[in-house]
N, C-alpha and C positions, 0 to 999 in steps of 0.2 A: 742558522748560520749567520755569518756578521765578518764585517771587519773592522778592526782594531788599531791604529795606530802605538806606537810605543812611549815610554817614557812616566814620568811620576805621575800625570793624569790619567793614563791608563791602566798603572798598577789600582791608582786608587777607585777605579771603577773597577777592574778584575777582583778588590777586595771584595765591594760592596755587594757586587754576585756571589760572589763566594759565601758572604754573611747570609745571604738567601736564599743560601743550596741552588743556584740557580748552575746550569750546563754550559760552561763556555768551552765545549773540549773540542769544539768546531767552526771557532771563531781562526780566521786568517787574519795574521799580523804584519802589518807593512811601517817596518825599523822609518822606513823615509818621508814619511810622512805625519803630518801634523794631526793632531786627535782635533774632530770638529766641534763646535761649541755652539747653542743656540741661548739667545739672552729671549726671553717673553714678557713683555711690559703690559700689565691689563689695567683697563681703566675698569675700574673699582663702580662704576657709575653707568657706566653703558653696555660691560660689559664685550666691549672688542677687546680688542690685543694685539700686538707686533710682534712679530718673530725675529730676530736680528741676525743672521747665519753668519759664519766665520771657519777659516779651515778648510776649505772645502774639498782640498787636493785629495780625501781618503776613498780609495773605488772600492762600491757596489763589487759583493759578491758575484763571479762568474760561473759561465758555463762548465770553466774547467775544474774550478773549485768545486763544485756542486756532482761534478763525476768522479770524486774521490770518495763518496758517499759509499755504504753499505746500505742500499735500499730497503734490504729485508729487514731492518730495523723500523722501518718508519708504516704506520696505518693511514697519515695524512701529513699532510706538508702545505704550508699557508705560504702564499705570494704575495710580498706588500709590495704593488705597482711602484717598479724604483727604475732599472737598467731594464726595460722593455725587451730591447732585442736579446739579450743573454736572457731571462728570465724564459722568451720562449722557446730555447733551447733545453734550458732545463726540465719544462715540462713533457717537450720531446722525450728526453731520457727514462723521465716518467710513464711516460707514454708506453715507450719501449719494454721498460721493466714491466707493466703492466699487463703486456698480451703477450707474457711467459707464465702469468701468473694463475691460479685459479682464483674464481670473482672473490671469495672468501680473503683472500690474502694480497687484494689489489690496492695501491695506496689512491684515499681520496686528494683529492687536488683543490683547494682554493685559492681564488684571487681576490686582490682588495685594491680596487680602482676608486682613490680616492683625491687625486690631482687633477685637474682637468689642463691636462696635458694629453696631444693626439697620439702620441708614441703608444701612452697607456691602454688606448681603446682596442688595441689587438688581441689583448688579454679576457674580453667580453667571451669570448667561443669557444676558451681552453680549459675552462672552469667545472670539475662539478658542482663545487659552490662558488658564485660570483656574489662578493658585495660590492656595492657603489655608493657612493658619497651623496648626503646633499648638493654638495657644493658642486658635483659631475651634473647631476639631477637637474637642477636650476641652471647649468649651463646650458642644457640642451631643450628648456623652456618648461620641466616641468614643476608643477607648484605643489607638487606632495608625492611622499613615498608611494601611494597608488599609482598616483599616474606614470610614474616611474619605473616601477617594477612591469607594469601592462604596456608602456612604450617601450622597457629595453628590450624587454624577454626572446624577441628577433631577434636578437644580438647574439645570446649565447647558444651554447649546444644544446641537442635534443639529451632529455633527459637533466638539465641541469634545473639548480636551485639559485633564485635571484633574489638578493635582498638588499633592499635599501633602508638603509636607518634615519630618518627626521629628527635631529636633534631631541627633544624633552618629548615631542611628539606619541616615539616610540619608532616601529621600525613596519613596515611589509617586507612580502617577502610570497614571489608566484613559484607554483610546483611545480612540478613536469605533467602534471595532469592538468594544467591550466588554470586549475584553484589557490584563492590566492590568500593568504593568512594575515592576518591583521595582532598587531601587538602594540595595545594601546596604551598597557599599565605605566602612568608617569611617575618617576623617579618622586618619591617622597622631598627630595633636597631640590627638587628643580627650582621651584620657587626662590631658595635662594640662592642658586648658584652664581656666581658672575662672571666666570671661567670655564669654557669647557675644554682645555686644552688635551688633546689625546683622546678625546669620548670616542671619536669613529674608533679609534687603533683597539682602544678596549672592549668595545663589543663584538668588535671581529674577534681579538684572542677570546675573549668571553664564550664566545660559540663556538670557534674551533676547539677548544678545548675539553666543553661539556660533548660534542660531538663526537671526539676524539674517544674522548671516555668511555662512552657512551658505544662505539667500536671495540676498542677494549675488552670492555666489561661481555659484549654479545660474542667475542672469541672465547673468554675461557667457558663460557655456557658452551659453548658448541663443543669444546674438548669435552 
């Protein structure tokens, strides 16, 4: 889900999904407001970067938007930490739908705590899968995705999956069984990248996705 503001900037993003078969038949559109725009300036050399925001007035999908769903559509649903308080409602509703359900046909839930923002941190406990950011990680003093994943894993719920990603690093990632997975393999390009703008977002979709699949794929086995 998403929201959209209207006008020639947004047809021409409604194209360019469309050119990539991509799903917008659940995006909410708001006529009165301005489509946001981020400018990112990288320095070629050091490799930081500036984010420039503008627009800002377009709101976060809600709680009410989110109960227009047809649930039994969905095997898992990814949370990117935005409207904290509405987003834990909608896990509520998740919730709900859930203990109607048989385990086979319950939707997974993830969240992706990557702002270190305190609003965000509520989202720690609601998670089957929790990711979390470097950038969360180093806030709260730790110096690597280990020590991160074995400091937060208090955080979340019994039974969940916690993973932190370390930029070129690679990522960890503690089980429900206390064992903890190590993913060391460094990206062939790392060496030259000097941009990693959106790496976290992408390897959250990256594993919700094969995950997803991967659900999927163990339902029609089962039919």
């Amino acid at each position: 889900m998403g929201s959209l503001a209207a006008g020639p900037i947004a047809d021409f993003t409604l194209n360019d999904f469309n050119t990539y078969h991509i799903d917008v038949s659940l995006v909410t559109e708001h006529a009165q407001c301005s489509f946001p725009t981020s400018v990112v300036i990288c320095n070629q050399t050091s490799g930081t970067r500036t984010i420039l925001h503008m627009n800002r007035n377009l709101p976060d999908v809600c709680a009410d938007d989110f109960s227009k769903l047809d649930l039994s559509q969905f095997k898992w649903i990814h949370f990117e930490g935005r409207n904290a308080d509405e987003q834990v409602k909608m896990i509520e509703q998740v919730r709900s739908y859930n203990s109607t359900q048989e385990e086979k046909n319950r939707i997974t839930v993830s969240v992706e705590i990557e702002k270190t923002r305190s609003s965000l941190y509520q989202l720690f406990p609601l998670g089957d899968v929790v990711f979390v950011s470097k950038d969360v990680a180093v806030h709260f003093g730790f110096q690597s995705a280990s020590s991160a994943v074995t400091g937060f894993y208090n955080r979340v719920k019994n039974g969940a999956v916690l993973i932190c990603a370390w930029a070129e690093m690679g990522a960890d990632a503690m089980c429900p069984d206390g064992t903890e997975g190590r993913y060391r393999k460094r990206s062939h390009l790392a060496a030259r990248l000097r941009e990693r703008n959106a790496a976290f977002t992408a390897m959250t979709r990256s594993f919700s996705e094969k995950q997803s699949w991967r659900c999927r794929r163990s339902q029609r086995k089962r039919c």
